[in-house]
C-alpha positions, 0 to 999 in steps of 0.5 A: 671912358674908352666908349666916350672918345675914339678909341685910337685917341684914348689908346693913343694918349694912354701911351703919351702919358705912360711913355712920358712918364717912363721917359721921365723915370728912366730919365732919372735913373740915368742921372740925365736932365728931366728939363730936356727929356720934357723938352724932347718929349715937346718937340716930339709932340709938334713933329708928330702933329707936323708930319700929321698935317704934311701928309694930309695935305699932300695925301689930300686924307689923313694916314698914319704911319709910325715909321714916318713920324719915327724917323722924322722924331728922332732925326729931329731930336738928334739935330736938336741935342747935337746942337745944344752939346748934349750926349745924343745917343743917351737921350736917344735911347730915352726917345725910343722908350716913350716911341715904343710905349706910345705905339704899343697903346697905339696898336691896341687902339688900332686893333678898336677901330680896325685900321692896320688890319690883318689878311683873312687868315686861317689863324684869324680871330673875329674882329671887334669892328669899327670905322677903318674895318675892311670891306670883307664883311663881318663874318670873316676872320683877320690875322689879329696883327694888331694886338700882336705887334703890339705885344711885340713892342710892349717886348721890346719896352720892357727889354730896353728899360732892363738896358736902360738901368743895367747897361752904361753905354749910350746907345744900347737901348737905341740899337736894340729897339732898331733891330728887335722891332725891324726884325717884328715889323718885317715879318707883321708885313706878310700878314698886314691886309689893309690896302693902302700899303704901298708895294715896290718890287713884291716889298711893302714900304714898311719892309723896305724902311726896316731894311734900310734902317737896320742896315744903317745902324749895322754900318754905324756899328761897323764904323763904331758910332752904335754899341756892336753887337754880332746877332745885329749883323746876322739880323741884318744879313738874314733880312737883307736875304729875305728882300733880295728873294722877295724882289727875286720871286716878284711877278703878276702872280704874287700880286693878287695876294696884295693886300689891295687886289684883295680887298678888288677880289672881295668886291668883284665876288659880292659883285658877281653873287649879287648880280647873278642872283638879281637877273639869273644870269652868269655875272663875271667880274673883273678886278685890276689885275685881270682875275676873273670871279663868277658865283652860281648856285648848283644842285648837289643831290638834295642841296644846292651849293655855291661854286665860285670860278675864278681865272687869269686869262694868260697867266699860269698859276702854279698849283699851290698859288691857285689853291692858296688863291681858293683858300683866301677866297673860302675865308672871303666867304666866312670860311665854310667847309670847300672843295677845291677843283682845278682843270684847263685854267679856270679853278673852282671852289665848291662851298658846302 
């Protein structure tokens, strides 16, 4: 069946029906009205389709992003119970449950047609393919964020059901799924390589939006609106830690590791192989950032071996970065054994 549709709808509508169903479920356990949670579960559809809509008509093309459709879900349903005099937290943490399940489907249809895809990583697995794959090429391996993240959550479901039928005060399973996948969300950050993602400060979107909400619920805890909980703050202080270093150690550097100049770095290499290889000529391209990549054959004995150059003109890499900068572009090249040679700002990367 899944051969027959996209594979993100057919993930995608799983998770509806399944979270759905496991609202309505949980919903009955805990002794709440089915009426509203299938009303709740309703309005969630048409805001999902709405922000959908909004942001391709601002955009002028069609992204999703489930913290936007989070945030706007569950502040809508919030002002929705809270006007018809109905326990807000207590559907909440029914709200988050059906979320959860949808995106846990979610991720593995991501994961089918490639989008929100991981970086090339020395952990990377092959990827199945698809429409939103990145323009790396088949051959390269990509952190398996995706199935990852969604195994994640799938936690995070479960552990809030187990709240869900086992603890009587509202909120619970609200909070828990605020701190447990901000805290994922934050870390699957650094190993996201699609590049759309929107940076501020050396913090990706996604980064910031975890931070901000995990900061909000912390003060609703201290202000006794949320169930507290000590590890909530002590996730709040450490992440809070992680963005003031993140903006700290933010430069032109750090930059050609994002996700976008990677995909620029990708394009500039075959750019230059293809160019060189067609008039036998030396072909040096340049990406946004200013980082410049050639390709060449050179004869080794009896073989001839590629050796890729890359510099910043007036930028010092610091060593480690510059051999990071050559590992990433091994893997952009299949990851076949390398040499890594470095001297007077230009870096080479000898493939064997």
């Amino acid at each position: 069946m899944e051969d027959a549709v996209n594979p993100f709808q057919f993930w995608g509508g799983l998770g509806l029906m399944l979270g759905s169903a496991l609202a309505v479920v949980v919903t009955q356990q805990r002794a709440l009205s089915i009426p509203v949670t299938v009303l709740m579960l309703g309005v969630s559809i048409c805001v999902f389709y709405t922000v959908a809509m909004a942001t391709r008509i601002i955009q002028d093309r069609e992204r999703l992003v489930y913290y936007h459709h989070e945030i706007a879900i569950l502040f809508t349903l919030a002002l929705l119970l809270r006007a018809l005099g109905l326990p807000v937290l207590a559907y909440l943490d029914i709200a988050v449950l059906g979320l959860g399940s949808f995106l846990a489907f979610g991720r593995i249809g991501c994961w089918r047609v490639g989008c929100c895809h991981g970086r090339p990583h020395r952990w990377g697995r092959p990827h199945p393919g698809g429409a939103g794959m990145p323009p790396y090429g088949a051959d390269v391996l990509l952190f398996p964020v995706q199935p990852i993240e969604s195994a994640w959550v799938f936690t995070a479901v479960i552990v809030g059901v187990a709240l869900a039928l086992t603890s009587k005060q509202a909120g619970e399973v609200f909070t828990f799924y605020t701190f447990f996948y901000g805290a994922g969300r934050f870390l699957f950050e650094f190993f996201r390589g699609d590049p759309e993602r929107p940076f501020w400060k050396g913090v990706s979107e996604a980064q910031w939006t975890s931070w901000l909400l995990v900061t909000a619920a912390a003060i609703g805890e201290l202000a006794h609106y949320l169930p507290f909980h000590t590890w909530h703050f002590v996730e709040a202080a450490g992440m809070s830690a992680a963005v003031i270093l993140l903006v700290a150690n933010d430069g032109e550097v750090k930059a050609l590791f994002r996700p976008a100049h990677l995909c620029q770095l990708s394009e500039a290499l075959e750019c230059a192989r293809a160019l060189t290889s067609h008039t036998g000529a030396l072909h040096v391209a340049t990406t946004s950032l200013g980082l410049r990549v050639s390709a060449t054959r050179i004869q080794d004995g009896v073989r001839r071996r590629e050796m890729i150059a890359y510099s910043r003109p007036g930028l010092e890499f610091p060593a480690q970065d510059a051999r990071r900068l050559g590992q990433i572009i091994v893997r952009l090249r299949g990851s076949p054994p390398a040499q890594f040679q470095q001297g007077d700002g230009v870096y080479h990367v000898i493939l064997t």
